[in-house]
One Martini backbone bead per residue (centre of mass of N, CA, C, O) as a GRO file, in nm:
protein
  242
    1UNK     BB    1   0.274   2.023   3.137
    2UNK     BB    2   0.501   1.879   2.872
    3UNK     BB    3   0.712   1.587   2.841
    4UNK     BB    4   0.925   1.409   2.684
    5UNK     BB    5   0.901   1.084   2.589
    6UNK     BB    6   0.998   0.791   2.537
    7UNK     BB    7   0.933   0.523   2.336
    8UNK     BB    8   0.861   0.260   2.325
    9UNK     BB    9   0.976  -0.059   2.246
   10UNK     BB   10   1.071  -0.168   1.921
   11UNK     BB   11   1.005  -0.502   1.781
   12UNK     BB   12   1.056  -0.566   1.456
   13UNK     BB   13   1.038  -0.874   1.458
   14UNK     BB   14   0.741  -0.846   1.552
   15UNK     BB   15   0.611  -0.652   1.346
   16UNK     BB   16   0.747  -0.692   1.076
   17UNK     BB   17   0.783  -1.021   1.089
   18UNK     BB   18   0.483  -1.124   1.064
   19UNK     BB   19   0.355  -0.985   0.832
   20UNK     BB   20   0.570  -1.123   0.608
   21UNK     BB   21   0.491  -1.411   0.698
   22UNK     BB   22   0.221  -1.398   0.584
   23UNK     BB   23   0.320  -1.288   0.302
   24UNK     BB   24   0.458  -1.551   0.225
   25UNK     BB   25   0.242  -1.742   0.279
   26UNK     BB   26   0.029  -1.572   0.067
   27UNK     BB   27   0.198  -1.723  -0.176
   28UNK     BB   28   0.167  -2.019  -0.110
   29UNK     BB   29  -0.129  -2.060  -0.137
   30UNK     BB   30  -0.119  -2.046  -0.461
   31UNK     BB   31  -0.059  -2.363  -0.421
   32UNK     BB   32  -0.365  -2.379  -0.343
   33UNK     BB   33  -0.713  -2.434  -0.321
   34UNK     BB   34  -0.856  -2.243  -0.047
   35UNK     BB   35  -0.995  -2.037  -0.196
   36UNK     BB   36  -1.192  -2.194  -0.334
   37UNK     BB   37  -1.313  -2.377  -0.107
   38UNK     BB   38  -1.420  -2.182   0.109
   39UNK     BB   39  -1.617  -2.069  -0.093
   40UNK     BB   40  -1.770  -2.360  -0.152
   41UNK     BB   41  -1.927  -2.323   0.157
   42UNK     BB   42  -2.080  -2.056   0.049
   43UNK     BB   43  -2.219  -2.172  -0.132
   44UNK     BB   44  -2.491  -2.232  -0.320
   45UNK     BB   45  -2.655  -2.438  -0.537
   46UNK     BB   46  -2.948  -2.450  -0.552
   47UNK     BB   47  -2.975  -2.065  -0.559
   48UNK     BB   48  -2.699  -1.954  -0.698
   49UNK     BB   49  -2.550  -1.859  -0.450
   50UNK     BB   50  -2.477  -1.688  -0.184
   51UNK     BB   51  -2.558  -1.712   0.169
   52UNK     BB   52  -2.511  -1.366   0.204
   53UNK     BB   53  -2.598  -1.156  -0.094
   54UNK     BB   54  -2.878  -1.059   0.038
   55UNK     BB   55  -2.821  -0.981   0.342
   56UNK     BB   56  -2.911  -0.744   0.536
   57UNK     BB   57  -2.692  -0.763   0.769
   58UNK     BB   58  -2.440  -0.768   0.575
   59UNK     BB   59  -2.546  -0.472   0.353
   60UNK     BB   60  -2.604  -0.282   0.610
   61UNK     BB   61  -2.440  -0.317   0.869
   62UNK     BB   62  -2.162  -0.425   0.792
   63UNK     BB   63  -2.114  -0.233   0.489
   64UNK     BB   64  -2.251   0.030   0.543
   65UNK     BB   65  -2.266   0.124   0.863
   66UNK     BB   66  -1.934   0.074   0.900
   67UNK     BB   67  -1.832   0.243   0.706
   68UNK     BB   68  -1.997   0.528   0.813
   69UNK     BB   69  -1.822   0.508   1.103
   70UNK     BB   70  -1.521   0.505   1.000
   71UNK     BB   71  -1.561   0.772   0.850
   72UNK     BB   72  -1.641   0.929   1.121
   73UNK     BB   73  -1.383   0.857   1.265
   74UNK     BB   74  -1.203   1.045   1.068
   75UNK     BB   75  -1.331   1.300   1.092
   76UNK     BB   76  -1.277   1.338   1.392
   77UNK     BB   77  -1.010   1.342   1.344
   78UNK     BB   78  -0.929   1.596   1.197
   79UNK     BB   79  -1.082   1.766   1.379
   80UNK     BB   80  -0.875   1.724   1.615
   81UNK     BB   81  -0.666   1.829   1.489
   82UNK     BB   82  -0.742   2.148   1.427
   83UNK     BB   83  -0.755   2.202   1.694
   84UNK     BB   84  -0.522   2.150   1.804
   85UNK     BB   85  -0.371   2.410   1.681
   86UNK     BB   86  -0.578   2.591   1.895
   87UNK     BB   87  -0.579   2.383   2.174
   88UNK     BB   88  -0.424   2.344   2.482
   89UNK     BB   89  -0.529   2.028   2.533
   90UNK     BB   90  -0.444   1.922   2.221
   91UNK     BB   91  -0.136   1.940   2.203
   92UNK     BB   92   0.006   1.705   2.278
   93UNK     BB   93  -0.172   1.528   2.054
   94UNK     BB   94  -0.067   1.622   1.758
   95UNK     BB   95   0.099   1.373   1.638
   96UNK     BB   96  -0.153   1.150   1.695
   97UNK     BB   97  -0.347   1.282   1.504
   98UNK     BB   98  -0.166   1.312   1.258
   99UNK     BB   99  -0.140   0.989   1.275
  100UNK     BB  100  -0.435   0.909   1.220
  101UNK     BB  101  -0.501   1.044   0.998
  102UNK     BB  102  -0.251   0.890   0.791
  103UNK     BB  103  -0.348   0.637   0.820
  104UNK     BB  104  -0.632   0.619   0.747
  105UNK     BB  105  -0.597   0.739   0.464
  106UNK     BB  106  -0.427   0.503   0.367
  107UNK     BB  107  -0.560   0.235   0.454
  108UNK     BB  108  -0.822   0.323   0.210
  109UNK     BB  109  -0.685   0.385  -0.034
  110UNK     BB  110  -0.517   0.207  -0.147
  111UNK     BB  111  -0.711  -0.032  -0.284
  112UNK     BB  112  -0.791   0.097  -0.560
  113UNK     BB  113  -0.549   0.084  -0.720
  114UNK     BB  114  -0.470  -0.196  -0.708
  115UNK     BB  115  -0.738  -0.300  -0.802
  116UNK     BB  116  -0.691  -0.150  -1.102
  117UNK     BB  117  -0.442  -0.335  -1.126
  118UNK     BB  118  -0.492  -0.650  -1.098
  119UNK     BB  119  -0.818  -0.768  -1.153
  120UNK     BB  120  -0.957  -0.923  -0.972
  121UNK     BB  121  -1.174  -1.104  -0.916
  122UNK     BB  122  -1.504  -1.225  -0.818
  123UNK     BB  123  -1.621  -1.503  -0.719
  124UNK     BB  124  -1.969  -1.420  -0.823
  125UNK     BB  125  -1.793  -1.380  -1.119
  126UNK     BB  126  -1.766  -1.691  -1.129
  127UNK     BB  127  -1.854  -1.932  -1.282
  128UNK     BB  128  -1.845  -2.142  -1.050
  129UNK     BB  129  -2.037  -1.932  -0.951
  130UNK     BB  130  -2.247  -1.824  -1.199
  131UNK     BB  131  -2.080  -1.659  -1.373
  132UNK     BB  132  -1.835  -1.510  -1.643
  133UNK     BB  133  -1.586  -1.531  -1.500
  134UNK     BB  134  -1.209  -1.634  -1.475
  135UNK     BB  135  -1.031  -1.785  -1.284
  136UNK     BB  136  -0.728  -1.635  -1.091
  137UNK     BB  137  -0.451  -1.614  -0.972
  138UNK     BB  138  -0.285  -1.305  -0.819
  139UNK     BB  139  -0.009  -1.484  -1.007
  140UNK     BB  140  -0.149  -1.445  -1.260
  141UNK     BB  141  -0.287  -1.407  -1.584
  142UNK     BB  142  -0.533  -1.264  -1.729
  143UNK     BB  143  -0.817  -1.302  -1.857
  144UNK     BB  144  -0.999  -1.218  -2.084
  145UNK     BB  145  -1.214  -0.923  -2.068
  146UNK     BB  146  -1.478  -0.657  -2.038
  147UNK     BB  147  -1.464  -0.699  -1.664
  148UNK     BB  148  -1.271  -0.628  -1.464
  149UNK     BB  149  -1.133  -0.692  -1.187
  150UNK     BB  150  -1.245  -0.552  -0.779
  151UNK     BB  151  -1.075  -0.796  -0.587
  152UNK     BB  152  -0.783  -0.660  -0.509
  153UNK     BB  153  -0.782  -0.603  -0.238
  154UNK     BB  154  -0.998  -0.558   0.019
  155UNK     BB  155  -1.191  -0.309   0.133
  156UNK     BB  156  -1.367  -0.405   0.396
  157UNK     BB  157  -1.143  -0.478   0.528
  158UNK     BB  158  -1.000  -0.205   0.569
  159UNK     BB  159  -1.230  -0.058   0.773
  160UNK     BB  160  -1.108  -0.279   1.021
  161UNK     BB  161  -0.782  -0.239   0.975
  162UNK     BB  162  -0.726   0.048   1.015
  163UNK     BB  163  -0.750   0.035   1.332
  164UNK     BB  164  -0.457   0.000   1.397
  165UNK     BB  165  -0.369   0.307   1.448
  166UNK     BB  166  -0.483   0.282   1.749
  167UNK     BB  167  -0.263   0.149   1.839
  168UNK     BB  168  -0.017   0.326   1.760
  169UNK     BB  169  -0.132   0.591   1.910
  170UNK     BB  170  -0.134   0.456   2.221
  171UNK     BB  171   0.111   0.287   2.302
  172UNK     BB  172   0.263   0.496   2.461
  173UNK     BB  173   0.031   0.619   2.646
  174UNK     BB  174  -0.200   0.356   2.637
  175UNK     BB  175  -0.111   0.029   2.671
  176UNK     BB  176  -0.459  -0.063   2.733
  177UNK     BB  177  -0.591   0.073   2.493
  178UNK     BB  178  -0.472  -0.046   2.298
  179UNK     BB  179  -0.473  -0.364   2.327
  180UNK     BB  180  -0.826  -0.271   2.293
  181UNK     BB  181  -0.785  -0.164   2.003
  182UNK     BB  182  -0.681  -0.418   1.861
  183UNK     BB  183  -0.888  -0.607   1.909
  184UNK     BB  184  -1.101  -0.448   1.735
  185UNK     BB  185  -0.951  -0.403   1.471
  186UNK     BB  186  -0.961  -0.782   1.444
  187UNK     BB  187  -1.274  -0.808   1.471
  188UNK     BB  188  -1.366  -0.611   1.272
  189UNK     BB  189  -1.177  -0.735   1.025
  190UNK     BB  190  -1.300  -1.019   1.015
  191UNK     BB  191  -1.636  -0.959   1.016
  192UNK     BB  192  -1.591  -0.851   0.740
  193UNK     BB  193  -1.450  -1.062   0.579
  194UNK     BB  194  -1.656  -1.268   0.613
  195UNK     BB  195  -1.924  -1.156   0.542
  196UNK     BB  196  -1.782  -1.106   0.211
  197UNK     BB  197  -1.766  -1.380   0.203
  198UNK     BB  198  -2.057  -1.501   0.219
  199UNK     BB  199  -2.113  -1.282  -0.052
  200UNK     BB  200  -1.865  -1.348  -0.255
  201UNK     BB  201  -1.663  -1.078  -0.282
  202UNK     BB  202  -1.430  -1.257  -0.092
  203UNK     BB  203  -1.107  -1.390  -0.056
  204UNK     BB  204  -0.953  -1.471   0.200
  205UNK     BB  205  -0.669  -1.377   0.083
  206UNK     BB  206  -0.773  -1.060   0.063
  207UNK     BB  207  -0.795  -1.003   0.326
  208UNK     BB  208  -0.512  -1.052   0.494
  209UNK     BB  209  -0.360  -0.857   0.292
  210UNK     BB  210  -0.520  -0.618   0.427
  211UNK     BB  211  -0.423  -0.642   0.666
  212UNK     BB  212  -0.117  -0.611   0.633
  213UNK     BB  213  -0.124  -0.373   0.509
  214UNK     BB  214  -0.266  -0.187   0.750
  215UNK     BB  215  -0.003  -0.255   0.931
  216UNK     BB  216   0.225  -0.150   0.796
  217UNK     BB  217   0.114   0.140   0.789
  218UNK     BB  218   0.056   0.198   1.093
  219UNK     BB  219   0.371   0.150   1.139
  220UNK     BB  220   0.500   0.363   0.960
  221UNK     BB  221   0.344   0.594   1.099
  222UNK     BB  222   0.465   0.579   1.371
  223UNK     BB  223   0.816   0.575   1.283
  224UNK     BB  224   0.803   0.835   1.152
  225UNK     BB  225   0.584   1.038   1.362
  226UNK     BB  226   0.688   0.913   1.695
  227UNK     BB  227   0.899   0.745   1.713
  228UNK     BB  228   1.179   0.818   1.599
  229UNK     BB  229   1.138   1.125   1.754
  230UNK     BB  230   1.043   1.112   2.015
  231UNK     BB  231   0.735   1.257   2.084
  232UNK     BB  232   0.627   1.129   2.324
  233UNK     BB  233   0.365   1.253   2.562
  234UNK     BB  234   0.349   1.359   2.894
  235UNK     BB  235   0.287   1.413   3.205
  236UNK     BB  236   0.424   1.549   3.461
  237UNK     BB  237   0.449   1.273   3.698
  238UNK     BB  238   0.336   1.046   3.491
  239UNK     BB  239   0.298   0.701   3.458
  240UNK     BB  240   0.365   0.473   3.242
  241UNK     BB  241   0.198   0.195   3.082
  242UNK     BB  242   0.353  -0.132   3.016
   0.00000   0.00000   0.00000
């Protein structure tokens, strides 16, 4: 048997006030030089590229093959939830499960819509390194171009910052599992921005833009489907860990 458990405390100043927080920041950051300084650290001059634009490690298994481990992750999510509707030891699990499905799909989706309304360049498209189109920052006006550009926000940067879902997901029944989720989800997250940083293909802050949207996202799938509603369950008898 499962009964309904108040779900943890949510310090909204904490949860909501930090990543808006960072995003009052890249506003601020648009006054600085820092994301040309930091590209043009990744640049080779001598070689006309950057320094990990042709890497095997960099495009096949940072780029290639976790995005189809997310995309793995995701689609067993998907199964689980379907199961739960028909196998009972999967019932307590259904809200949880259905609110990580919708944050991952939320999460990844996003992207392209933005990508093709900003058409923000990508560093290797830009004079500056080698290419043919002109530089402009996320609120300037783009130059004309006959091929806009589709890097803002970071997209494989969502790959590894989706993966926040996880942590709002166990937050109520699980909160050392969660916080070792997150912690997951923000390595994963780095280490693909910064990959895809070294190949050119995005701006510095391109990428924590994507942090920020995929915790707004997982925040308010958790606020919505499991925290407002109070519907997180434990099993009668088991104490949950603070």
């Amino acid at each position: 048997m499962h009964s309904a458990a108040r779900p943890r405390p949510l310090n909204l100043w904490l949860y909501l006030g930090i990543p808006l927080a960072i995003a009052a920041g890249l506003l601020l950051l648009e006054l600085t030089p820092l994301d040309m300084d930091l590209a043009t650290l990744a640049f080779d001059p001598g070689a006309g590229q950057f320094i990990g634009r042709h890497s095997y490690w960099l495009e096949t298994i940072l780029h290639d093959r976790v995005k189809q481990a997310v995309i793995g992750l995701g689609l067993l999510a998907v199964l689980a939830f379907i199961t739960s509707l028909v196998w009972p030891r999967l019932f307590a699990w259904r809200r949880e499960l259905g609110c990580l499905v919708l944050s991952l799909a939320l999460s990844t989706s996003f992207v392209t819509p933005l990508k093709q309304l900003t058409a923000v360049q990508c560093p290797w498209s830009l004079s500056q390194f080698g290419g043919k189109e002109t530089y402009s920052k996320l609120l300037e006006a783009r130059p004309a171009t006959d091929k806009p550009g589709m890097c803002w926000p970071g997209g494989h940067a969502a790959t590894g910052f989706s993966l926040f879902a996880l942590f709002f997901v166990l937050r109520d029944r699980r909160p050392r599992m969660a916080r070792a989720a997150l912690l997951v989800a923000t390595t994963t997250g780095v280490v693909l921005s910064l990959g895809r940083m070294l190949q050119g293909a995005h701006f510095f802050s391109h990428n924590v833009w994507t942090a920020v949207f995929c915790w707004l996202i997982g925040l308010g799938c958790y606020y919505l489907v499991l925290y407002r509603r109070g519907v997180a369950c434990v099993p009668v008898g088991q104490n949950s860990v603070a």
